[in-house]
KOLNU-867075 format. One line per 10 residues: number of its first residue (from 1); for each residue x, y, z of N, C-alpha, C, O. Coordinates in nm, 3 decimals, decimal comma, always signed. Example, Ala and Ser with C-alpha at 12.3 -4.5 7.8 and 13.67 -1.06 7.14 Angstrom:
<pts>
1	+1,319:-0,569:+0,780:+1,230:-0,450:+0,780:+1,320:-0,330:+0,780:+1,424:-0,332:+0,846 ~ +1,285:-0,225:+0,708:+1,367:-0,106:+0,714:+1,290:+0,003:+0,787:+1,341:+0,114:+0,804
</pts>
This chain:
<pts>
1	+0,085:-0,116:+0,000:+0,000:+0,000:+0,000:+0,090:+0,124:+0,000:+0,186:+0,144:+0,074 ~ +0,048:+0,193:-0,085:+0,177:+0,304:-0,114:+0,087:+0,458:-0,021:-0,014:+0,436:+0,047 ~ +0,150:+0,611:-0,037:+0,064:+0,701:-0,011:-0,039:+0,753:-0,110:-0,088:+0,865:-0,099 ~ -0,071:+0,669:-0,205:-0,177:+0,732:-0,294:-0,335:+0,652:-0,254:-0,448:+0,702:-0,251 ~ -0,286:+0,500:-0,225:-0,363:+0,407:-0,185:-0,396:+0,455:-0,025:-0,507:+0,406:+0,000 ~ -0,364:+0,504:+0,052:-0,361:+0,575:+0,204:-0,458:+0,690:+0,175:-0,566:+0,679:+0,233 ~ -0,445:+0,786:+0,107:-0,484:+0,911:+0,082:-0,630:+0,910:+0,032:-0,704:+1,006:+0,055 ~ -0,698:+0,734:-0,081:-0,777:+0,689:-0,130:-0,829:+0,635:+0,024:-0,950:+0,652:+0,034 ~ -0,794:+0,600:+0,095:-0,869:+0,546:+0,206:-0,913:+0,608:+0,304:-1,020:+0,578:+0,356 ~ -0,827:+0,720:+0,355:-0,842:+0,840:+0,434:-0,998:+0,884:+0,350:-1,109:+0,847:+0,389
11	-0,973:+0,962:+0,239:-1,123:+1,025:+0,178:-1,251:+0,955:+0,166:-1,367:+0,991:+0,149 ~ -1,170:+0,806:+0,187:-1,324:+0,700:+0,138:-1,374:+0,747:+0,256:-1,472:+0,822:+0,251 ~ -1,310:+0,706:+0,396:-1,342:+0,682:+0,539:-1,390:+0,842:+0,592:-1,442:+0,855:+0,703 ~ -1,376:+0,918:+0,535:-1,440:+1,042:+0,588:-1,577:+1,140:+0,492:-1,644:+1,238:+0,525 ~ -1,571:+1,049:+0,355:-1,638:+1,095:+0,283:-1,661:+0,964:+0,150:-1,609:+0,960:+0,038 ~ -1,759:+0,866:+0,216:-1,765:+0,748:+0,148:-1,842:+0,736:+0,034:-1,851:+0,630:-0,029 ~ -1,926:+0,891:-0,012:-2,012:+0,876:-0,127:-1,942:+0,947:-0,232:-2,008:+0,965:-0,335 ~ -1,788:+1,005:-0,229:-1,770:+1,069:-0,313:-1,756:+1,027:-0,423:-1,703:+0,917:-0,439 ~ -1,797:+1,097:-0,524:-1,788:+1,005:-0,649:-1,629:+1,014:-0,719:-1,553:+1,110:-0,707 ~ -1,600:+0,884:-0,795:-1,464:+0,864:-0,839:-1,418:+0,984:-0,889:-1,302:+1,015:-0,864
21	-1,486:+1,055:-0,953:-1,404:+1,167:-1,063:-1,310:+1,278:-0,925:-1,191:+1,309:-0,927 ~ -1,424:+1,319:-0,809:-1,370:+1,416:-0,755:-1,266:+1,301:-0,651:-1,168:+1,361:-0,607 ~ -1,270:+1,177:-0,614:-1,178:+1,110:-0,505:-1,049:+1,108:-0,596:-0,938:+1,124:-0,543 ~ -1,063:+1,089:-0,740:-0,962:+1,080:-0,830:-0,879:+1,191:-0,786:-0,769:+1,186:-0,731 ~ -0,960:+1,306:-0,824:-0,919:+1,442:-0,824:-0,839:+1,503:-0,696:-0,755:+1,591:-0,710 ~ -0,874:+1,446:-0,566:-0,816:+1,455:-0,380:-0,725:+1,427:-0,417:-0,643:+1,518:-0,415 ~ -0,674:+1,286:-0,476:-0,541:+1,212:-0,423:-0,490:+1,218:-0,588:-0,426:+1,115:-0,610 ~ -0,498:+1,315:-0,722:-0,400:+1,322:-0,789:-0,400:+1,220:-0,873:-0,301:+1,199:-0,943 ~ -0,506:+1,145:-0,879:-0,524:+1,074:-1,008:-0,575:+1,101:-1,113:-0,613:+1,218:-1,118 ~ -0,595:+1,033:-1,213:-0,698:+1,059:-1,319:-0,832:+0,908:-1,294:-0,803:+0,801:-1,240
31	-0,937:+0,934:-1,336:-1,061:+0,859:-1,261:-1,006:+0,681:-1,347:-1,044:+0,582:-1,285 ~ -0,974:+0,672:-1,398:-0,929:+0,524:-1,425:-0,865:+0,452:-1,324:-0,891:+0,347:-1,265 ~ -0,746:+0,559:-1,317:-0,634:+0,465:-1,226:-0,645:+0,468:-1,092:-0,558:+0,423:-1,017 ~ -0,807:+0,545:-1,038:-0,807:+0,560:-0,898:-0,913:+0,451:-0,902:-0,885:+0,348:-0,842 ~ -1,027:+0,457:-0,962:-1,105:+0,369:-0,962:-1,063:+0,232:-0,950:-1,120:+0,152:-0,876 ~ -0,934:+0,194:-1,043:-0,855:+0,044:-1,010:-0,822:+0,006:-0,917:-0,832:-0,107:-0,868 ~ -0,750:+0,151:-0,857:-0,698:+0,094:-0,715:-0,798:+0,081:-0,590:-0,774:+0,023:-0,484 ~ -0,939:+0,161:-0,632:-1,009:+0,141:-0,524:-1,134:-0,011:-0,514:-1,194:-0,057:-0,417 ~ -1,134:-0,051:-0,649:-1,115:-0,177:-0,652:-1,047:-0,296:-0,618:-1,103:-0,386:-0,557 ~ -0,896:-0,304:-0,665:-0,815:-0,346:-0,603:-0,830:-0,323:-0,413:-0,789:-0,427:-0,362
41	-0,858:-0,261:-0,347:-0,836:-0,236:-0,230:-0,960:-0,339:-0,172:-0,967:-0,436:-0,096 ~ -1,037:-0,273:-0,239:-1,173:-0,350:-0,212:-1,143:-0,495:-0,215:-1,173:-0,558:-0,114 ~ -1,076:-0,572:-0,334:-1,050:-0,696:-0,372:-0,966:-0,764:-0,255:-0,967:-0,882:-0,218 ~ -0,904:-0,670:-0,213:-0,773:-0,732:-0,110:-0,811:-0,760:+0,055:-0,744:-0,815:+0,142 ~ -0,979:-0,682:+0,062:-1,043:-0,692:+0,176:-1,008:-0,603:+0,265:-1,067:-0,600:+0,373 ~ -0,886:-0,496:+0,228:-0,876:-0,348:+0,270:-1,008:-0,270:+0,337:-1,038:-0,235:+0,451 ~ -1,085:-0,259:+0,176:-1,209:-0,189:+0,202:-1,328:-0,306:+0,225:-1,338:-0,383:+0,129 ~ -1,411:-0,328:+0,328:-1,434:-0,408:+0,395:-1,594:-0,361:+0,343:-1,663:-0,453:+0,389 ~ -1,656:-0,297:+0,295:-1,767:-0,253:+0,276:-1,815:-0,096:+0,279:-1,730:-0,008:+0,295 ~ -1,953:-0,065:+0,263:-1,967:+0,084:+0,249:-2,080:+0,130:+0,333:-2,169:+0,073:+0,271
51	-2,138:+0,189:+0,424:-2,220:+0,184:+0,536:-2,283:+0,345:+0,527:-2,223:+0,444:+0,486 ~ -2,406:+0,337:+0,573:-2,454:+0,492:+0,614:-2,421:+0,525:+0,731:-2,413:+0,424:+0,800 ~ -2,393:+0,632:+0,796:-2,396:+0,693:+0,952:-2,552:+0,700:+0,972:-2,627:+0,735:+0,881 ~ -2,605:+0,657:+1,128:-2,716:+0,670:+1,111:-2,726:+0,766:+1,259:-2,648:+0,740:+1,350 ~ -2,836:+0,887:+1,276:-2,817:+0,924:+1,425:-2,904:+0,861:+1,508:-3,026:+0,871:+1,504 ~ -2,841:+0,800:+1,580:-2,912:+0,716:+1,662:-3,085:+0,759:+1,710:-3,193:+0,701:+1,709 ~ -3,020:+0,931:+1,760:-3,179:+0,946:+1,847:-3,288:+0,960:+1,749:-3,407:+0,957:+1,782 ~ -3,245:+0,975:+1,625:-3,375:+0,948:+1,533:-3,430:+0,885:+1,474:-3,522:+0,907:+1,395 ~ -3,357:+0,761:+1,516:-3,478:+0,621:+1,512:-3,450:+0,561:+1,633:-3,393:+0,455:+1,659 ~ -3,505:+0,654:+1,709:-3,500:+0,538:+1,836:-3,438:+0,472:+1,928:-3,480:+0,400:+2,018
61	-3,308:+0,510:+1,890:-3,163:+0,407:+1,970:-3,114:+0,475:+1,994:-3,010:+0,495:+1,931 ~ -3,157:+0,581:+2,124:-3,032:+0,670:+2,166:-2,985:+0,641:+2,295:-2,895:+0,710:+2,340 ~ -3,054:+0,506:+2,392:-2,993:+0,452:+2,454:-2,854:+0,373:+2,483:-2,865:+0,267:+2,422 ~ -2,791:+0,375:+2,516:-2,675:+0,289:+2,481:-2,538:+0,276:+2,639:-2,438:+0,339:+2,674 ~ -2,616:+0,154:+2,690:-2,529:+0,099:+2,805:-2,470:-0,049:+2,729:-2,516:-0,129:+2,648 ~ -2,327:-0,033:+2,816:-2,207:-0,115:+2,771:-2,278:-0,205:+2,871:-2,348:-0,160:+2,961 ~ -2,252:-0,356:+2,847:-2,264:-0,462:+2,965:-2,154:-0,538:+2,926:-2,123:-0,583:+2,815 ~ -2,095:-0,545:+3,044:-2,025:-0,650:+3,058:-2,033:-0,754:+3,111:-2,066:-0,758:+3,229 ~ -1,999:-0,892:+3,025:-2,040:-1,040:+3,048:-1,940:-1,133:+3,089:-1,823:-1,142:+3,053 ~ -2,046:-1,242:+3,219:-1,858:-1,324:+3,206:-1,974:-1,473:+3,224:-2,084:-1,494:+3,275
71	-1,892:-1,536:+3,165:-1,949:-1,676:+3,102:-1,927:-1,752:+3,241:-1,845:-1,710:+3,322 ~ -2,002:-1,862:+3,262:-2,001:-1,930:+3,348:-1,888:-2,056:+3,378:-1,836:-2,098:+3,482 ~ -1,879:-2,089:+3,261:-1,714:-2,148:+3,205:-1,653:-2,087:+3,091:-1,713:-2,034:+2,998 ~ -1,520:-2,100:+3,104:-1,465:-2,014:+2,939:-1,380:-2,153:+2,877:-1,265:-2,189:+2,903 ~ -1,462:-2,203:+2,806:-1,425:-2,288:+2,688:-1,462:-2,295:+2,567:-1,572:-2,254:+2,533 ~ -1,369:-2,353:+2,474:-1,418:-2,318:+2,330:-1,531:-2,342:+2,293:-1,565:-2,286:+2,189 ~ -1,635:-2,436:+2,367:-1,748:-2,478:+2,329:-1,887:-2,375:+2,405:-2,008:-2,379:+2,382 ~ -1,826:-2,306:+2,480:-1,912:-2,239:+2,564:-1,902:-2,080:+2,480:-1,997:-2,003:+2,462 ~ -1,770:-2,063:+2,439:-1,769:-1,905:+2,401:-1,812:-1,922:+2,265:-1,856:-1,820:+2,213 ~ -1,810:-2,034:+2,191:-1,872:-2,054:+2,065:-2,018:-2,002:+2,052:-2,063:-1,914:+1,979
81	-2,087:-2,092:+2,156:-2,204:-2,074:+2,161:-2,254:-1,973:+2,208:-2,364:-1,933:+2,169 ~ -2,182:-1,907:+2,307:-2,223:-1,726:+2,359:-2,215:-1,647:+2,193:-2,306:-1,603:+2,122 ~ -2,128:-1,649:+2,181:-2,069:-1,596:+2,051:-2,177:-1,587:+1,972:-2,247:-1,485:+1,974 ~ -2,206:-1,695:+1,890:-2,341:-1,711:+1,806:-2,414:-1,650:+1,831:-2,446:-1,550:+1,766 ~ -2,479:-1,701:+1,962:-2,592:-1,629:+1,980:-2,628:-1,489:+1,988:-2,731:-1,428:+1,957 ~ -2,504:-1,449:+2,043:-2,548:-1,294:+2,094:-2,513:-1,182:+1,927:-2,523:-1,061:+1,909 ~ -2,473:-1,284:+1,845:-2,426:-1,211:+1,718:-2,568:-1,224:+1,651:-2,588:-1,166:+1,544 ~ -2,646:-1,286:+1,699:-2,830:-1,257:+1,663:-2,869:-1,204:+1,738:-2,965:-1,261:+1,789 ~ -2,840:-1,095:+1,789:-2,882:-0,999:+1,900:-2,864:-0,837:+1,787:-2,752:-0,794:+1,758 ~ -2,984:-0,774:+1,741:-2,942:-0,650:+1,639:-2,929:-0,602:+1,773:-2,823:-0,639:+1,822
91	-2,997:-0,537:+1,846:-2,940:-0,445:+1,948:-2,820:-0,443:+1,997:-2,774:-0,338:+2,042 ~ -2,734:-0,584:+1,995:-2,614:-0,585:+2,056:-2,518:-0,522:+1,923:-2,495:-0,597:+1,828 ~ -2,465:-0,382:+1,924:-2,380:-0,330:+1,812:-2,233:-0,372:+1,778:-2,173:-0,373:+1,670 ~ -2,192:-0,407:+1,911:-2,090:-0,476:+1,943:-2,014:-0,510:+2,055:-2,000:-0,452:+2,163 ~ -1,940:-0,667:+1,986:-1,908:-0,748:+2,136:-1,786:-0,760:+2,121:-1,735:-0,772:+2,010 ~ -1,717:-0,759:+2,239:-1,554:-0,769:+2,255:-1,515:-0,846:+2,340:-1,534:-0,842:+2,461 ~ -1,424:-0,962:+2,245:-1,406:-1,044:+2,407:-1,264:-0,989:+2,459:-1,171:-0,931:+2,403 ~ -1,284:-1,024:+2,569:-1,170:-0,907:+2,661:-1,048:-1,023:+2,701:-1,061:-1,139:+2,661 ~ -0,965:-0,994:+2,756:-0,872:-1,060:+2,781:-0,864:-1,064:+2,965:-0,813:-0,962:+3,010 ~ -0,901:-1,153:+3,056:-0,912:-1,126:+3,164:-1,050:-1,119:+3,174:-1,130:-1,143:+3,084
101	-1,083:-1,076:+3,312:-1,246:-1,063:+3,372:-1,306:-0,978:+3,351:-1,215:-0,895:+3,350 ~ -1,455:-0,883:+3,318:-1,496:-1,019:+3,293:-1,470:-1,081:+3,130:-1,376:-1,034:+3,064 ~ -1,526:-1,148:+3,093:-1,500:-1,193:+2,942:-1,577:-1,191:+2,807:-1,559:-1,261:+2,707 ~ -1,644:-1,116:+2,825:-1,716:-0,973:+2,726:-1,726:-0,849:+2,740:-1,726:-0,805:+2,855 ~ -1,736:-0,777:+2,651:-1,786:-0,610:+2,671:-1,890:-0,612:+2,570:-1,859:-0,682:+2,473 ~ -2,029:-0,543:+2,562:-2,113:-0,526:+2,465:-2,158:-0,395:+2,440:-2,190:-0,321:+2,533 ~ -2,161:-0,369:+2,347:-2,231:-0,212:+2,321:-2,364:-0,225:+2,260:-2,377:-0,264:+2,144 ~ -2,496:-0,180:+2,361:-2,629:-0,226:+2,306:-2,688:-0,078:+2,293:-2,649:+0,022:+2,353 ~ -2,797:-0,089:+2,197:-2,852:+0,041:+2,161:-3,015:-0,007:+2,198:-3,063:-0,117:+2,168 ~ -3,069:+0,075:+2,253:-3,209:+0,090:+2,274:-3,281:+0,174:+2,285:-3,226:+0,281:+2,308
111	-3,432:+0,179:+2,275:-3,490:+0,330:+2,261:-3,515:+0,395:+2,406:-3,553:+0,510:+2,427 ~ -3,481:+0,288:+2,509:-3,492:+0,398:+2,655:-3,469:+0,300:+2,765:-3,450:+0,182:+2,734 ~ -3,470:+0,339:+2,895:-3,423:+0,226:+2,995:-3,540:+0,123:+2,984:-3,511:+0,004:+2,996 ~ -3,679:+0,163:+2,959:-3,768:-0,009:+2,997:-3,723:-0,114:+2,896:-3,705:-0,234:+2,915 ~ -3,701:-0,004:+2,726:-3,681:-0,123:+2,652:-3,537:-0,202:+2,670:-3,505:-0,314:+2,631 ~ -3,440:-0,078:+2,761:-3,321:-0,198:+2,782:-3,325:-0,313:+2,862:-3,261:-0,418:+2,853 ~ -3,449:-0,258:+2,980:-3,464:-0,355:+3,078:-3,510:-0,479:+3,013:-3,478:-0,587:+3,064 ~ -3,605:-0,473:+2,872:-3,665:-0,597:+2,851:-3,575:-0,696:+2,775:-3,565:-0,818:+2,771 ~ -3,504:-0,578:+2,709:-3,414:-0,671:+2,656:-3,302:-0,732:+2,733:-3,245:-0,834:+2,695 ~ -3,271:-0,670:+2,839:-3,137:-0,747:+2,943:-3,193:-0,880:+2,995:-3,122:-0,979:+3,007
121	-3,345:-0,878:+3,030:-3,408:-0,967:+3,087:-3,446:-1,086:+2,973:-3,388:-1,194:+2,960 ~ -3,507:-1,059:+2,931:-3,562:-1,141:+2,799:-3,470:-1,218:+2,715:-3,482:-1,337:+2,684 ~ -3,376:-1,137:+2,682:-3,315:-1,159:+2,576:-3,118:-1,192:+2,651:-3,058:-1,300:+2,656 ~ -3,076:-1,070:+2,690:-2,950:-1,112:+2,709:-2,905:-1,195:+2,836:-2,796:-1,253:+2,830 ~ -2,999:-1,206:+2,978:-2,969:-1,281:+3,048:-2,999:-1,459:+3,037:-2,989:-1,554:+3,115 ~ -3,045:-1,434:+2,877:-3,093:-1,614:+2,871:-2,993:-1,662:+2,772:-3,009:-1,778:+2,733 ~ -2,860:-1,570:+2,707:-2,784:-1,599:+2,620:-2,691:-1,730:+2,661:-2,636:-1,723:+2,771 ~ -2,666:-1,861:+2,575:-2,625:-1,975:+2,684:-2,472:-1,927:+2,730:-2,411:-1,833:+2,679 ~ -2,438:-1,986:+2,804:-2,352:-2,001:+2,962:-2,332:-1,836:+2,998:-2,217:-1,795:+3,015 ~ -2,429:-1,759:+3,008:-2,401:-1,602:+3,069:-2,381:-1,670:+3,223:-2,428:-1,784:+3,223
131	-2,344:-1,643:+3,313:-2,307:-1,650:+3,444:-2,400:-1,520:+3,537:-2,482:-1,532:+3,628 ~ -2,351:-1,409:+3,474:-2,306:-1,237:+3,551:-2,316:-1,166:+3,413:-2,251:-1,197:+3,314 ~ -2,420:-1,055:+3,424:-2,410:-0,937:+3,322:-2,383:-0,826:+3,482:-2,392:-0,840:+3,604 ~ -2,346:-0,723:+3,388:-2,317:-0,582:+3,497:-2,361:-0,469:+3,361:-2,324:-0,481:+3,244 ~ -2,419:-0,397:+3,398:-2,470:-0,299:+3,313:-2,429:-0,117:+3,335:-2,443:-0,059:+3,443 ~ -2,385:-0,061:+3,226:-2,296:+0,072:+3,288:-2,344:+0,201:+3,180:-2,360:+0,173:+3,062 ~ -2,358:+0,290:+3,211:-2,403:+0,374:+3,135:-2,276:+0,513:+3,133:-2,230:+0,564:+3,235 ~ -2,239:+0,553:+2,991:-2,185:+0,643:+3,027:-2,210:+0,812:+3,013:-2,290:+0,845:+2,926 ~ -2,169:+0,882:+3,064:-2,252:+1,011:+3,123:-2,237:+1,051:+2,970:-2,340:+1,071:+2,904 ~ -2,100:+1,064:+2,906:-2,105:+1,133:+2,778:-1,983:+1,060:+2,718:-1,891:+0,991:+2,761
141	-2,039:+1,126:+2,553:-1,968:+1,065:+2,440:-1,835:+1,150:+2,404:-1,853:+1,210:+2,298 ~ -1,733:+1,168:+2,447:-1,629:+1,238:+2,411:-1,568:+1,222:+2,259:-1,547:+1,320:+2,188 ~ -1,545:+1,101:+2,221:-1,549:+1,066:+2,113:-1,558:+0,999:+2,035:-1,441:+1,015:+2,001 ~ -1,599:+0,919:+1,955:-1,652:+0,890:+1,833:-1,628:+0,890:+1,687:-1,667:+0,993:+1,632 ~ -1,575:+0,800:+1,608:-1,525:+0,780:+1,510:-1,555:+0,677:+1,453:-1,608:+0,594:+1,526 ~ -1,540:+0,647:+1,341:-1,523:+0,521:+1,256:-1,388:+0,546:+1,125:-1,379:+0,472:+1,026 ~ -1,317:+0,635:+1,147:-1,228:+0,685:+1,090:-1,084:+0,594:+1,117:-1,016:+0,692:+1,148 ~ -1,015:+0,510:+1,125:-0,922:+0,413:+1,162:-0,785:+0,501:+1,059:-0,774:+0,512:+0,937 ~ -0,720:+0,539:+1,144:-0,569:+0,616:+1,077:-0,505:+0,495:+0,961:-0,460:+0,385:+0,992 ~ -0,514:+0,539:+0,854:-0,402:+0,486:+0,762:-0,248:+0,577:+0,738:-0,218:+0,680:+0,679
151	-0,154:+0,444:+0,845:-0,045:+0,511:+0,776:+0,065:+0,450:+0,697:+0,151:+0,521:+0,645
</pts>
């Protein structure tokens, strides 16, 4: 990956609808040879897909407490199956398994505390081998990105 291919990824990641002629035009190409490479990038699994920003509080999901999970045993057959399941969870935006205790982190979106309550109850305390959820809310969003530095 050279700095022309960097410079193509930087603009995708901050401005993902631009059309080829003007992304050509950012990073000093002509629209053929940028278009190849942003293919190519794509091909190589670089560019991983293309997504809308959505604002949460206007559909509904401006809730959003982290829970952290710790499995009742941690074996491959147990985190498999946590795993699965909770990856059929849309509310759950994302899960991290942690290294140490406990042995998830989740980031869930909901439209307010009852509907988180129903879903902690309903839904994430019946996920198989959960042990312990702990549920945390944070006061504010300092920052926020989906921008990942290419250097």
């Amino acid at each position: 990956m050279d700095t022309i291919d960097r410079a193509i990824l930087d603009q995708l990641q901050e401005h993902g609808r631009l059309p080829n002629n003007e992304l050509a035009e950012r990073v000093g190409l002509s629209a053929s040879p940028c278009l190849r490479r942003v293919r190519q990038l794509e091909a190589a699994g670089v560019i991983t897909g293309y997504a809308a920003l959505v604002d949460r509080e206007r559909v509904g999901a401006s809730f959003e407490p982290l829970v952290w999970v710790t499995l009742d045993e941690v074996t491959r057959p147990s985190m498999t199956a946590f795993e699965a399941a909770v990856a059929e969870v849309p509310e759950v935006i994302e899960v991290l398994r942690m290294m140490g205790q406990p042995d998830y982190l989740l980031r869930v979106v909901a439209e307010d505390p009852a509907a988180f309550e129903e879903l902690y109850i309903d839904t994430l305390a019946g996920l198989p081998h959960v042990q312990t959820l702990t549920s945390q809310l944070a006061m504010k969003v300092v920052k926020r990105t989906h921008v990942v530095p290419v250097r």
